[in-house]
C-alpha positions in Angstrom: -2.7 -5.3 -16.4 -5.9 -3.8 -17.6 -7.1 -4.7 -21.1 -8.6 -2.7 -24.0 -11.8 -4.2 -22.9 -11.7 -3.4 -19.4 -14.3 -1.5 -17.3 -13.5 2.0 -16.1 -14.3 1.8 -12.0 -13.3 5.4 -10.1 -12.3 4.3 -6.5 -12.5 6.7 -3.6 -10.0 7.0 -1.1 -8.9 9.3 1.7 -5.5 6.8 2.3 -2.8 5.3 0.8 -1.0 2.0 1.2 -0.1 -1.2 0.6 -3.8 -2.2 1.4 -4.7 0.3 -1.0 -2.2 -0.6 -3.5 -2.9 -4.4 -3.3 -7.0 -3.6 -3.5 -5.5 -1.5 -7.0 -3.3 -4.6 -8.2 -6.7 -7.5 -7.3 -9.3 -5.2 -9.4 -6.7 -4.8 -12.2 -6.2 -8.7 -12.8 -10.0 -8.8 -12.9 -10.3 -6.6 -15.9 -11.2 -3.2 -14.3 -9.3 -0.2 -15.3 -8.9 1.6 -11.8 -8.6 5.3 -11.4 -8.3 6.6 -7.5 -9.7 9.7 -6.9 -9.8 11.3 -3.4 -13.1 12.2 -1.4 -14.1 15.6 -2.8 -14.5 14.1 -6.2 -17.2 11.8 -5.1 -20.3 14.5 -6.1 -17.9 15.3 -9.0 -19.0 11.6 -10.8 -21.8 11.4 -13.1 -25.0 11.2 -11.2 -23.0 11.6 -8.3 -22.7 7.6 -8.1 -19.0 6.4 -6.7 -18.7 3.3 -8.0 -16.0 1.8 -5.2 -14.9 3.4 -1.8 -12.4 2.0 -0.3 -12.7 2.5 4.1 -9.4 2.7 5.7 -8.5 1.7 9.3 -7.6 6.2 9.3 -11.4 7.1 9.4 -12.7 9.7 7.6 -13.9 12.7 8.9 -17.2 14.3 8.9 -16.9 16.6 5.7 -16.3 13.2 3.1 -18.8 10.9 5.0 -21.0 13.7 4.7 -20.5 13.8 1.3 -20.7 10.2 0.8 -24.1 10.4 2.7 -25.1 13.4 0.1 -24.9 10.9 -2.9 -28.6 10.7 -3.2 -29.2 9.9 -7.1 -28.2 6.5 -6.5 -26.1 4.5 -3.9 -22.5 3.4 -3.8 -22.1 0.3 -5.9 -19.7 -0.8 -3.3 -17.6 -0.5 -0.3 -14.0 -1.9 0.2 -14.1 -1.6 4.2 -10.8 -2.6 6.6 -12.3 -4.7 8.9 -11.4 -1.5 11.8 -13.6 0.6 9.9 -16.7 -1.0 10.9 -16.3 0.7 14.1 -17.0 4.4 12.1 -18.5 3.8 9.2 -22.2 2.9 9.1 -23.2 6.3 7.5 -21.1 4.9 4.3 -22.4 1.3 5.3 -26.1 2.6 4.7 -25.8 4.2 1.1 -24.0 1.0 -0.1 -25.4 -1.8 -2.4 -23.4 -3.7 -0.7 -19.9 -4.1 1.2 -16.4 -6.6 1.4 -13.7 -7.2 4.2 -10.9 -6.1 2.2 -8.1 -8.0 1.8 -10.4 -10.8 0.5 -10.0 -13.8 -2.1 -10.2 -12.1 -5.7 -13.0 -14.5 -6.0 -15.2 -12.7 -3.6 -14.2 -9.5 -4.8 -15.4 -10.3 -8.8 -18.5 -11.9 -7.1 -19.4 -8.6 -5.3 -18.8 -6.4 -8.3 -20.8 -8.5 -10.5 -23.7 -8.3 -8.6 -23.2 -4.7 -7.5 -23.0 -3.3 -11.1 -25.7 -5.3 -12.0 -28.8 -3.8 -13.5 -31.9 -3.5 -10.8 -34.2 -5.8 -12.6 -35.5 -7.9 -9.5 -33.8 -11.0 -10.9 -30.2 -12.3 -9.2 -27.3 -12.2 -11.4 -26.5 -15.5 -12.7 -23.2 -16.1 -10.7 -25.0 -14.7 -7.2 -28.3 -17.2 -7.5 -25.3 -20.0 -8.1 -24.2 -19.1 -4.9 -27.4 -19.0 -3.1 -27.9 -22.6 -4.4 -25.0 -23.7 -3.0 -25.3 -22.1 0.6 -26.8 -25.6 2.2 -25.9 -24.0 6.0 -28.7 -21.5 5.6 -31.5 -23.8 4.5 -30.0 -26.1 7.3 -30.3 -22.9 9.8 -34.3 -23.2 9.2 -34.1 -19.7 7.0 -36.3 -21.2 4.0 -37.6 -19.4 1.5 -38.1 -18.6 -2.2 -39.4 -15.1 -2.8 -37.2 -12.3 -3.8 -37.4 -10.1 -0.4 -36.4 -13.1 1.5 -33.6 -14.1 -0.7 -32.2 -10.2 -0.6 -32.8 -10.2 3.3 -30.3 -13.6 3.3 -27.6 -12.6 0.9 -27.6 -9.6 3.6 -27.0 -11.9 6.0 -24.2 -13.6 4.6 -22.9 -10.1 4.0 -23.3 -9.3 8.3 -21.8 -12.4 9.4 -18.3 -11.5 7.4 -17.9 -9.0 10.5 -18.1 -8.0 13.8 -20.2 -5.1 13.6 -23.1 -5.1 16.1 -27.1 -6.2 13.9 -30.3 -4.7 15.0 -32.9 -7.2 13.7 -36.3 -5.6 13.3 -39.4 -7.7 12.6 -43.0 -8.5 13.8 -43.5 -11.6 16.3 -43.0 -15.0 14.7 -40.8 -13.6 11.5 -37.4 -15.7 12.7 -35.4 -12.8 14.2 -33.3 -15.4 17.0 -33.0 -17.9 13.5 -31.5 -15.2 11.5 -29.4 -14.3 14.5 -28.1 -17.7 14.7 -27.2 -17.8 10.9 -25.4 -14.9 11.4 -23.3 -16.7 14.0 -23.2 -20.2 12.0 -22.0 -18.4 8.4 -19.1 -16.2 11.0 -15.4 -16.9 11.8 -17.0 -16.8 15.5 -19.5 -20.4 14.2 -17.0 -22.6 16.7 -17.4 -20.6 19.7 -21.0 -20.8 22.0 -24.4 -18.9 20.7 -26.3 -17.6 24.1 -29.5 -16.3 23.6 -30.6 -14.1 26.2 -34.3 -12.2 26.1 -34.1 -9.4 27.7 -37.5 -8.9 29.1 -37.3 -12.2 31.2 -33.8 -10.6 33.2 -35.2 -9.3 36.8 -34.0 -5.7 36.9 -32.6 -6.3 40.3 -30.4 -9.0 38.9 -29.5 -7.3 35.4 -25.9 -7.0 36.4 -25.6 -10.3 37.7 -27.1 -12.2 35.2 -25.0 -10.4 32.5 -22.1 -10.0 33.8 -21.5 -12.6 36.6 -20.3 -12.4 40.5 -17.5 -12.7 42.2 -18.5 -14.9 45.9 -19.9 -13.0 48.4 -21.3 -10.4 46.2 -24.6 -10.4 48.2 -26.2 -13.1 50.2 -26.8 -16.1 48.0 -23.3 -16.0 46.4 -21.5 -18.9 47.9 -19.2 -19.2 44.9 -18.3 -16.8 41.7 -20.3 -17.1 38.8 -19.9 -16.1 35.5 -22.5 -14.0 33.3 -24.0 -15.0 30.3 -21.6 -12.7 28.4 -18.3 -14.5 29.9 -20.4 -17.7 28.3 -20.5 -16.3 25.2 -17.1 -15.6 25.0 -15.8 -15.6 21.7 -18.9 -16.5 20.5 -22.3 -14.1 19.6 -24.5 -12.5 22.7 -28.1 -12.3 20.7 -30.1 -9.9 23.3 -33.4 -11.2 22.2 -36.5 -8.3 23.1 -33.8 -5.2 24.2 -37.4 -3.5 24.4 -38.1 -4.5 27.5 -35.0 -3.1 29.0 -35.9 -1.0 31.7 -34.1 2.2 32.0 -31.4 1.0 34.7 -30.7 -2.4 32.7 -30.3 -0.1 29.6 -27.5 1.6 31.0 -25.6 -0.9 31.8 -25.8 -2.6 28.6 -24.9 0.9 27.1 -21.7 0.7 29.5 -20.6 -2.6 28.5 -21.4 -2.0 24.5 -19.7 1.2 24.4 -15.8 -0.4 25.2 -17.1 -4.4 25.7 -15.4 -4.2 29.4 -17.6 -5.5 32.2 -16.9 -6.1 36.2 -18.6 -9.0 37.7 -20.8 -7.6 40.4 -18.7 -7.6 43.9 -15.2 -8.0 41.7 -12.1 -5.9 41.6 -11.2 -5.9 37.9 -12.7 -5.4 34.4 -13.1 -7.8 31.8 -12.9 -7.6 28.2 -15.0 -9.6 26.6 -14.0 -11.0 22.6 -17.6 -11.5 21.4 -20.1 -10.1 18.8 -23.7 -8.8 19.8 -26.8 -9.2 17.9 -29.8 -7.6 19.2 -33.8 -8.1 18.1 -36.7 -6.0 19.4 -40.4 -6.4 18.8 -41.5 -3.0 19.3 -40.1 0.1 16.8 -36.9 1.4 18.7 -37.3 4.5 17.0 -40.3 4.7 17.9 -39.7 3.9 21.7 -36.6 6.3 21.6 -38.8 9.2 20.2 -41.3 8.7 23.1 -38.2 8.8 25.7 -38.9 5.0 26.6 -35.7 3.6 25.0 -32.2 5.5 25.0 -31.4 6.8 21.7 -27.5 6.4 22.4 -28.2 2.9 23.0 -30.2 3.0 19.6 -27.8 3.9 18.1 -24.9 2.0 19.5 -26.2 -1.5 18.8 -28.0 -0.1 15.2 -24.5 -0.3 13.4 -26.1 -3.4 10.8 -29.7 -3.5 10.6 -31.5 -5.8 9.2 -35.7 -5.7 8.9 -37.1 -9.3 8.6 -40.2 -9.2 6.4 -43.7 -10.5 7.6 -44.9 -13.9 5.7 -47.3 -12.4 4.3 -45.1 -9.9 1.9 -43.3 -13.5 1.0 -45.0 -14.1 -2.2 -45.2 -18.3 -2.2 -43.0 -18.5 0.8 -46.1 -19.7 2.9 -46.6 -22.8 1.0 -43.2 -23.9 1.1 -42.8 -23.4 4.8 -46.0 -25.4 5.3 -44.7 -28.5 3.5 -41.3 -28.1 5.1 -42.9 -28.2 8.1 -45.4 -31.1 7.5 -42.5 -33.5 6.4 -40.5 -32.1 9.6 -43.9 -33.1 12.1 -44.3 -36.0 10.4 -40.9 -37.7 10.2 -41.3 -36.6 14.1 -44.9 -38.8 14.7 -44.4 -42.0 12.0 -47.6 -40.6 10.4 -45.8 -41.8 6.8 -46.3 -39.6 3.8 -48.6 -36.3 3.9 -49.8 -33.8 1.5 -52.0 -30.7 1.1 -55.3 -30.9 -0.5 -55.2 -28.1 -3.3 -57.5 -25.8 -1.7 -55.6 -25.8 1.3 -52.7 -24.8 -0.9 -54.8 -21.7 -2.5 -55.7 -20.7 1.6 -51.8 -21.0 2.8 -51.0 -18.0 0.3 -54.4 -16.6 0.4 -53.8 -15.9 4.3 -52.5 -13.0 6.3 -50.3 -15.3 8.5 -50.5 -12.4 11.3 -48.7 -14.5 13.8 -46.1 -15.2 10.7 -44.5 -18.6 10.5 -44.4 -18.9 13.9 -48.3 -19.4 13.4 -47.8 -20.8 10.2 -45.6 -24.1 12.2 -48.4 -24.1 14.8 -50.8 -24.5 12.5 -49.0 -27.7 10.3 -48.0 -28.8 13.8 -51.5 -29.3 14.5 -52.9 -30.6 11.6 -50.3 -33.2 11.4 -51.1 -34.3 15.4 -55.0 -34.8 14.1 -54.5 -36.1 11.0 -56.2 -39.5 10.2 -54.7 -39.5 6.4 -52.5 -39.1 4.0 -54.2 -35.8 2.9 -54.3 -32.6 4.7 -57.0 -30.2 4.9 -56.5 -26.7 5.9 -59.5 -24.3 6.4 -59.7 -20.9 8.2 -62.0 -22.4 10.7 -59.4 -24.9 11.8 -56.8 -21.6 12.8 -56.1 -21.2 16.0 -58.7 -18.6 18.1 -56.1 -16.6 19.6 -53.4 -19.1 20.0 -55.2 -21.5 21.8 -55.1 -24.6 19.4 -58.7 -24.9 20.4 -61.8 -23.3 17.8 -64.7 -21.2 19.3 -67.3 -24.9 19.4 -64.9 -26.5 22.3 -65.9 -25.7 25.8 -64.3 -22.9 27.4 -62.7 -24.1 30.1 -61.1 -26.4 28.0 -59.4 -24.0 25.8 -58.4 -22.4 28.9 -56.4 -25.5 29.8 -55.1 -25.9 26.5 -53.8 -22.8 26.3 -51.9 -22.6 29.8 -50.9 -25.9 29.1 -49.1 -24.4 25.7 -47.7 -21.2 27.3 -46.1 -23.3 30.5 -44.3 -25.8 28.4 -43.3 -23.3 25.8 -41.9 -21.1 28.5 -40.4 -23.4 30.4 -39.0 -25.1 27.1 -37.5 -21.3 26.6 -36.4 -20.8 30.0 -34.4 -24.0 30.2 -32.7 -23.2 26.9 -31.5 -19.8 28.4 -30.2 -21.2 32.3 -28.4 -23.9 29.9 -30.1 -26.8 32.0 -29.1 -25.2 35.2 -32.6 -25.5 37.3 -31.2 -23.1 39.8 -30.2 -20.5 37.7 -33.6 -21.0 35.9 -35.4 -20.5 39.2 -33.4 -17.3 40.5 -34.3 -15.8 36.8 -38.1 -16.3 37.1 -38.2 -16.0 41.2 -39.6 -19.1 41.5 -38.3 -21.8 44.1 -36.0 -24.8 42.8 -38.5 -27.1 43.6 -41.5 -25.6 42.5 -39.6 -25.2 39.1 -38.5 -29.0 39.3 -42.2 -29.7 39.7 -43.4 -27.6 36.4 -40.9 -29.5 34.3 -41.2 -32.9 35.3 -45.3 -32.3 34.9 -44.3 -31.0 31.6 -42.0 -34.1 30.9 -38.8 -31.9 30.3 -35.8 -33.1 31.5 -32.8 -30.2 32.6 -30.4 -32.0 30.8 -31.2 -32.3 27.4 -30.7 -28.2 27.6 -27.1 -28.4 28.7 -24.7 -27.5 26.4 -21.5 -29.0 27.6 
């Protein structure tokens, strides 16, 4: 029961239930005076700001979501979602502070009011920054960083990976998009099943079906046995479609067709599958964009852009760049034996001075390289010893040298890549890039990778 001292909270509902009722009962043991009112009262509140909706497994229909929508002075404070309503409720989703799988411990549901009636000052509340401290997987994950857009961008993580809902990640080249996917596959109920990354714009468009979906024997050919896809692999796991820019029109379809009931039919089989898996998808390129210009299907857009989330570039990380440098030295040089390294201080002052265009993708080539050619404890970091287009090699070194160096980088890197997706498997690896088995074999022993370090069983 409520006391004296207890806050007012007005929660909106279209239903009622025991659900209902036992969300009621949970806020009233945490010292909130509850009063339910139903959707048409939402514009009704003062400043037209709801301060808890509660999202049903009903569904609401398009008059109150469009009033929810309307509530433009400020957004809801918080959403109360069953974990159905995921499947219609991203318009609410997107004017919320933030969100909760109802039921959920009372813990988490005092956490998430805390921080959501918190004022907007740009500093966590107290009991929120505790729990970033203590969230060891996502430092773990490789997701470093200090600097309040990246901290907001992970505690919206967390948030994604307490559902299934399909993430759009957005982001510039080198920002961490397949990292972040991967958290949000580590921090979900779905962290004991496989992660499969797949990058789109490496899948032949002749073999789009197969690849994804799998075939039965004598599906064409080449098919001396059935095969599964790479979305039977990830079976109760996460599919992250890495580059869904690339798609071409036909291979967009059929990932439309899959996404739209998650039932697939291996090519040359008799029967559809469902598949008990969560996608993330990542694109380089603005889908908006793309989808504007008729280049990428807007119902496809739309379908996989339930959860978005929009890495920021290093450079709008204020400090971030200095502690993914040293995080990266230590890493490189437990890796070589070089012993214990350190910055010079003016390389400190040019690691946040910089643009970091090629983000920390460039910023870990960079340590990378300075750790390889160091010959002491110190490290010195100037702009003239950048990379000159990605090469590794500065404008004084002989061209054809820097030529070398740089196909040398993109073969292993690719190949590195390409391994990681076929799982080890050198013949799937050569169908995927058309390539003969033993010409592929060739490439990786010159490039001293062996096919089984990337197997996963």
């Amino acid at each position: 029961m409520a006391h004296d001292s207890a806050q007012t909270l007005n929660l909106i509902s279209l239903e009622s239930g025991d659900r209902l009722d036992a969300l009621v009962r949970a806020l009233g043991q945490l010292d909130y005076r509850v009063t339910v009112s139903p959707p048409d009262e939402i514009l009704a509140e003062a400043g037209g700001r709801p301060g808890l909706v509660y999202l049903g497994a009903k569904g609401w229909t398009a008059e109150p979501l469009a009033q929810l929508k309307a509530c433009a002075a400020e957004p809801t404070q918080l959403l109360a979602l069953d974990r159905t309503a995921f499947r219609w409720a991203e318009p609410a989703i997107r004017k919320a502070r933030d969100f909760v799988t109802w039921p959920c411990p009372r813990s988490e549901l005092k956490l998430r009011l805390e921080r959501s009636c918190a004022t907007r000052s740009g500093v966590l509340p107290l009991t929120e920054q505790r729990r970033l401290d203590r969230s060891a997987p996502v430092s773990a994950l490789g997701l470093i960083g200090q600097s309040r857009v990246f901290v907001d961008k992970l505690l919206t993580l967390r948030r994604y990976a307490e559902c299934d809902a399909f993430v759009l990640l957005h982001g510039e080249t080198g920002t961490g998009k397949e990292l972040a996917a991967r958290a949000i596959h580590k921090l979900s109920h779905r962290s004991k099943g496989p992660f499969v990354p797949v990058c789109c714009g490496a899948l032949p468009d002749s073999l789009i079906e197969a690849e994804l979906f799998g075939h039965a024997r004598g599906a064409f050919t080449d098919a001396r046995e059935a095969r599964p896809g790479l979305v039977a692999q990830a079976e109760t796991g996460t599919l992250f479609l890495d580059e869904v820019d690339a798609l071409s029109p036909k291979a967009q379809s059929a990932l439309l067709r899959f996404l739209e009931s998650l039932e697939y039919r291996r090519v040359g089989g008799s029967r559809n599958r469902k598949a008990r898996l969560r996608v993330i998808a990542a694109g380089n390129a603005d889908l908006h964009a793309l989808s504007r210009q008729g280049a990428f299907r807007p119902d496809l857009l739309y379908r996989l852009n339930v959860l978005s989330l929009s890495l920021p570039a290093l450079r709008d990380r204020s400090g971030d760049a200095v502690l993914l440098a040293e995080h990266f030295m230590t890493q490189y040089a437990e890796r070589y034996g070089t012993g214990p390294l350190s910055f010079d201080p003016s390389s400190r002052q040019w690691l946040a001075a910089y643009e970091w265009p090629g983000n920390v993708r460039e910023l870990e080539n960079l340590v990378h390289r300075a750790v390889v050619t160091s010959t002491g404890p110190s490290l010195s970091l100037r702009p003239d010893t950048q990379s000159q287009g990605g090469t590794g090699c500065t404008l004084a070194h002989d061209f054809g040298a820097a030529k070398r160096a740089a196909v040398e980088t993109f073969e292993r890197d690719f190949l590195t890549r390409l391994m990681q997706e076929a799982g080890g498997n050198v013949t799937r690896a050569a169908v995927r890039v058309g390539k003969e088995r033993r010409a592929l074999g060739k490439l990786l022993k010159k490039h001293g990778l062996d096919p089984s370090a990337f197997q996963t069983d």
